[in-house]
N, C-alpha and C positions, 0 to 999 in steps of 0.2 A: 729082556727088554731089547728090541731092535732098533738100531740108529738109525735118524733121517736126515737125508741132506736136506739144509734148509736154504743154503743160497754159496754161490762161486763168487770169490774174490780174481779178479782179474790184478797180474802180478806182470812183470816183465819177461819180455820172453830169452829160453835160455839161450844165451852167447858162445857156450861150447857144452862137447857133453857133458852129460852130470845132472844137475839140477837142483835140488835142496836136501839140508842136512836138519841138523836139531835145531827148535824154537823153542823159546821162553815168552811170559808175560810178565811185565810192567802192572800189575794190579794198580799203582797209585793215577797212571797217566793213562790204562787200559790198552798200553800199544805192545803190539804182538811182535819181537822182534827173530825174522826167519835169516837163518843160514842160506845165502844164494849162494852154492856152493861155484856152478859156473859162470857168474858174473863177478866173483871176488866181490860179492856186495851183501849186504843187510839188506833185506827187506822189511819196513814199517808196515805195519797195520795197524787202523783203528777199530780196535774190538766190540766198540758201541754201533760205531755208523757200520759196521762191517766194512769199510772200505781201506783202499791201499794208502797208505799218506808219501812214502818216497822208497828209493833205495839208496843208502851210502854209502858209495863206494870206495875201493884200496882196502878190504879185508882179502888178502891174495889168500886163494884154496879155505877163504871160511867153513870151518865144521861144525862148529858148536856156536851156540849162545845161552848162557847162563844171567840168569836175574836175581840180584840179591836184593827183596825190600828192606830187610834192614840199614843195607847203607844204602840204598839209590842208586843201585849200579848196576852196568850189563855189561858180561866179560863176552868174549866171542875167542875162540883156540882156530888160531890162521895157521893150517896143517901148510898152506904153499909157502911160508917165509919164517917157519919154527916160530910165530909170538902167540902171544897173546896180547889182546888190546882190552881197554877199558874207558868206558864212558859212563856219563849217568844221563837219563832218559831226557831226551829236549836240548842235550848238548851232544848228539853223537858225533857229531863233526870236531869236536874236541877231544877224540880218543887219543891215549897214547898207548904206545908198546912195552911189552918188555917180554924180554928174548926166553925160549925154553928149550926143550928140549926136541927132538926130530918128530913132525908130523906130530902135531897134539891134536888132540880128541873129545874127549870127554873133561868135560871141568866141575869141581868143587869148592865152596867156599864156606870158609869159619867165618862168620863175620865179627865176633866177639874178639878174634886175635888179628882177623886180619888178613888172614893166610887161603893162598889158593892154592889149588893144586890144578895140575893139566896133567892128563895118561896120554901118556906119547903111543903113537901105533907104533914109532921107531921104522926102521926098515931093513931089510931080512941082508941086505949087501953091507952095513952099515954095522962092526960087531959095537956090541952093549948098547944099541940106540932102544932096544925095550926099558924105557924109563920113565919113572912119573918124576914131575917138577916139582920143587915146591916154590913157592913166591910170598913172598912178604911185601904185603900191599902199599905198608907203609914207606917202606924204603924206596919202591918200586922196583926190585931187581929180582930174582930169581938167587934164594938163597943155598937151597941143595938138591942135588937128582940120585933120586933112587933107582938102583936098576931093582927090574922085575922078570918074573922067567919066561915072558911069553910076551907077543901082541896085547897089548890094552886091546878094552872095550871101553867101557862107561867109568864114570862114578860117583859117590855119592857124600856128602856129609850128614852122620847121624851129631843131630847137637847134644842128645839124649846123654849117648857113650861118649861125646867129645873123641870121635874115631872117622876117621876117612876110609869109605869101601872101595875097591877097585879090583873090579871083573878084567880076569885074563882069559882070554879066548883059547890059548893052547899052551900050556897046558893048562885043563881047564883048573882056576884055583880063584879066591878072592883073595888080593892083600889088603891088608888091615892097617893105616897108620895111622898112629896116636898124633891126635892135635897137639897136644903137650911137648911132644918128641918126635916130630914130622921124619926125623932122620933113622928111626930106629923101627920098619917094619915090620909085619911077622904075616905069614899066609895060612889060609885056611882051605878045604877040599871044596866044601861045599858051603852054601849058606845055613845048610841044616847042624852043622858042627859048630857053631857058633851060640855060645852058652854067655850069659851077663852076670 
Protein backbone atom coordinates (compact mmCIF):
# COMPACT_ATOMS: atom_id res chain seq x y z
CA UNK A 1 0.00 0.00 0.00
CA UNK A 2 1.45 3.46 -1.15
CA UNK A 3 1.04 6.63 0.92
CA UNK A 4 -0.63 9.77 -0.25
CA UNK A 5 -0.17 13.13 0.87
CA UNK A 6 -3.39 14.58 1.51
CA UNK A 7 -2.81 18.14 2.64
CA UNK A 8 0.42 20.58 4.11
CA UNK A 9 0.05 22.03 7.59
CA UNK A 10 1.59 25.36 7.55
CA UNK A 11 3.98 25.66 10.89
CA UNK A 12 6.29 28.46 11.83
CA UNK A 13 9.14 28.98 10.09
CA UNK A 14 12.48 27.69 11.60
CA UNK A 15 14.48 30.39 13.68
CA UNK A 16 17.88 28.57 13.59
CA UNK A 17 19.15 25.44 12.16
CA UNK A 18 17.63 22.25 12.93
CA UNK A 19 14.06 21.95 12.67
CA UNK A 20 11.77 19.20 14.25
CA UNK A 21 12.10 16.29 16.45
CA UNK A 22 9.56 13.51 17.92
CA UNK A 23 5.62 14.14 18.02
CA UNK A 24 2.97 12.62 19.89
CA UNK A 25 -1.01 12.75 19.99
CA UNK A 26 -3.43 13.78 22.44
CA UNK A 27 -6.18 11.18 21.24
CA UNK A 28 -8.70 12.88 24.08
CA UNK A 29 -8.31 16.62 22.60
CA UNK A 30 -6.86 15.27 19.09
CA UNK A 31 -3.87 17.84 19.32
CA UNK A 32 -0.68 16.87 17.63
CA UNK A 33 1.92 17.99 19.84
CA UNK A 34 5.60 18.51 17.69
CA UNK A 35 9.12 19.13 18.99
CA UNK A 36 10.29 22.51 17.28
CA UNK A 37 13.54 21.71 17.85
CA UNK A 38 14.86 25.37 16.47
CA UNK A 39 12.42 27.45 17.96
CA UNK A 40 12.79 26.06 21.70
CA UNK A 41 8.95 25.58 21.05
CA UNK A 42 6.00 22.97 20.93
CA UNK A 43 4.22 23.12 18.14
CA UNK A 44 0.04 22.49 18.27
CA UNK A 45 -2.01 20.91 15.87
CA UNK A 46 -5.52 20.27 15.46
CA UNK A 47 -5.66 16.79 14.01
CA UNK A 48 -9.50 17.09 13.01
CA UNK A 49 -9.37 20.61 11.26
CA UNK A 50 -5.85 19.72 10.05
CA UNK A 51 -4.73 23.09 11.13
CA UNK A 52 -1.84 24.65 13.24
CA UNK A 53 -3.52 25.95 16.79
CA UNK A 54 -0.05 27.79 18.35
CA UNK A 55 3.38 27.25 19.46
CA UNK A 56 4.58 27.46 23.20
CA UNK A 57 7.49 28.59 23.71
CA UNK A 58 10.73 28.28 26.50
CA UNK A 59 11.10 24.34 25.73
CA UNK A 60 15.12 25.35 25.02
CA UNK A 61 16.69 22.46 22.50
CA UNK A 62 13.08 20.58 22.72
CA UNK A 63 13.52 16.71 21.45
CA UNK A 64 10.90 14.71 22.37
CA UNK A 65 7.19 14.70 23.23
CA UNK A 66 5.60 12.07 24.76
CA UNK A 67 1.67 11.62 25.67
CA UNK A 68 0.26 9.66 28.34
CA UNK A 69 -3.74 9.09 27.94
CA UNK A 70 -3.91 7.62 31.00
CA UNK A 71 -3.03 10.60 33.05
CA UNK A 72 -3.56 13.46 30.58
CA UNK A 73 -0.17 14.35 30.25
CA UNK A 74 2.53 15.52 27.63
CA UNK A 75 6.15 15.35 28.77
CA UNK A 76 8.49 16.97 26.18
CA UNK A 77 12.90 16.03 27.09
CA UNK A 78 14.53 19.75 26.70
CA UNK A 79 18.09 18.36 25.56
CA UNK A 80 19.11 22.54 25.65
CA UNK A 81 18.66 22.97 29.65
CA UNK A 82 18.99 18.92 30.87
CA UNK A 83 14.73 18.99 31.93
CA UNK A 84 12.15 17.60 31.28
CA UNK A 85 8.70 19.46 31.43
CA UNK A 86 5.24 18.47 32.00
CA UNK A 87 1.75 19.56 31.13
CA UNK A 88 -1.63 18.33 30.37
CA UNK A 89 -3.22 19.06 27.16
CA UNK A 90 -5.21 22.69 27.18
CA UNK A 91 -2.90 23.85 29.94
CA UNK A 92 0.55 23.90 28.37
CA UNK A 93 1.38 27.15 29.37
CA UNK A 94 1.42 25.59 32.80
CA UNK A 95 4.31 23.21 32.35
CA UNK A 96 6.84 22.66 35.05
CA UNK A 97 10.36 21.19 35.02
CA UNK A 98 12.21 18.88 36.60
CA UNK A 99 15.91 18.62 36.15
CA UNK A 100 17.71 15.23 34.47
CA UNK A 101 20.22 14.13 33.23
CA UNK A 102 22.76 15.79 30.19
CA UNK A 103 20.94 16.09 26.82
CA UNK A 104 17.62 13.84 27.24
CA UNK A 105 16.15 12.23 24.42
CA UNK A 106 13.90 9.76 24.25
CA UNK A 107 11.20 9.43 27.14
CA UNK A 108 9.12 6.73 28.72
CA UNK A 109 6.29 6.51 31.00
CA UNK A 110 4.64 4.01 33.68
CA UNK A 111 1.73 5.57 34.29
CA UNK A 112 0.54 3.07 36.95
CA UNK A 113 3.55 4.05 39.34
CA UNK A 114 4.15 7.08 37.99
CA UNK A 115 7.54 7.09 36.84
CA UNK A 116 9.35 8.45 33.79
CA UNK A 117 12.41 7.84 32.43
CA UNK A 118 14.47 10.36 29.96
CA UNK A 119 17.82 8.42 27.91
CA UNK A 120 20.21 11.08 28.01
CA UNK A 121 22.45 11.35 24.57
CA UNK A 122 24.98 12.66 27.51
CA UNK A 123 28.00 14.10 25.73
CA UNK A 124 31.26 12.44 24.61
CA UNK A 125 33.48 15.60 26.64
CA UNK A 126 31.37 14.98 29.67
CA UNK A 127 32.69 11.34 31.51
CA UNK A 128 29.53 9.22 32.75
CA UNK A 129 26.87 11.72 31.05
CA UNK A 130 25.53 8.27 28.98
CA UNK A 131 22.61 7.98 31.48
CA UNK A 132 19.03 7.26 31.72
CA UNK A 133 16.96 9.42 34.47
CA UNK A 134 14.54 8.10 36.38
CA UNK A 135 11.61 10.60 37.76
CA UNK A 136 8.94 10.08 40.03
CA UNK A 137 6.14 12.12 38.88
CA UNK A 138 4.68 12.28 42.03
CA UNK A 139 7.48 13.90 43.99
CA UNK A 140 8.32 15.74 40.94
CA UNK A 141 12.22 15.33 41.12
CA UNK A 142 14.43 12.97 39.53
CA UNK A 143 14.95 10.14 41.91
CA UNK A 144 18.09 7.93 40.32
CA UNK A 145 20.50 8.02 37.10
CA UNK A 146 21.61 5.09 35.58
CA UNK A 147 24.66 5.03 33.66
CA UNK A 148 24.52 3.16 30.40
CA UNK A 149 27.49 2.07 28.09
CA UNK A 150 26.85 4.06 25.18
CA UNK A 151 24.78 7.14 23.56
CA UNK A 152 20.85 6.67 23.99
CA UNK A 153 18.53 6.44 21.32
CA UNK A 154 14.91 5.95 21.98
CA UNK A 155 12.66 4.32 24.44
CA UNK A 156 10.00 2.57 25.35
CA UNK A 157 7.52 1.08 28.12
CA UNK A 158 6.31 -2.49 27.83
CA UNK A 159 3.17 -2.29 30.46
CA UNK A 160 2.93 -6.18 29.46
CA UNK A 161 6.61 -7.09 31.18
CA UNK A 162 6.34 -3.88 33.49
CA UNK A 163 10.10 -3.26 31.88
CA UNK A 164 11.46 -0.13 30.40
CA UNK A 165 13.49 -0.75 26.69
CA UNK A 166 16.29 1.60 25.85
CA UNK A 167 18.23 1.30 22.50
CA UNK A 168 22.07 2.33 22.79
CA UNK A 169 23.41 3.25 19.50
CA UNK A 170 27.14 2.33 20.31
CA UNK A 171 27.55 -0.16 21.50
CA UNK A 172 24.94 -1.45 19.99
CA UNK A 173 22.82 -3.14 23.08
CA UNK A 174 19.08 -2.70 24.66
CA UNK A 175 18.91 -1.94 28.51
CA UNK A 176 16.25 -3.34 30.12
CA UNK A 177 14.80 -1.68 33.53
CA UNK A 178 12.55 -3.15 35.70
CA UNK A 179 9.59 -0.64 36.75
CA UNK A 180 9.55 -2.36 40.01
CA UNK A 181 13.46 -1.63 40.51
CA UNK A 182 14.14 1.31 37.99
CA UNK A 183 17.79 1.35 39.81
CA UNK A 184 18.83 -2.12 39.10
CA UNK A 185 19.36 -2.66 35.13
CA UNK A 186 20.50 -5.42 33.02
CA UNK A 187 21.42 -5.21 28.96
CA UNK A 188 20.62 -7.33 26.27
CA UNK A 189 22.50 -7.75 22.50
CA UNK A 190 19.83 -7.77 20.56
CA UNK A 191 15.94 -7.46 20.64
CA UNK A 192 16.00 -11.08 19.33
CA UNK A 193 17.55 -12.38 22.80
CA UNK A 194 15.10 -11.37 24.66
CA UNK A 195 12.89 -14.38 25.91
CA UNK A 196 9.55 -13.70 28.66
Amino acid sequence: MALRLLSHIELPSNRSEGGFDHADVHQGTDRLYVAHTSNDAVDVIDTVRDRYIESIPDFTGVAGALVSEARGLVFTSNRGENTVSVFAPGAERKAFQIAVGVKPNGLAFDPARGILIAANVGDPSIPDSYTVSIVDLARRERITEVKVPGRTRWTIYDQSREVFFVNIASPARIVVIDARDPSSPFFISLWTSWNS
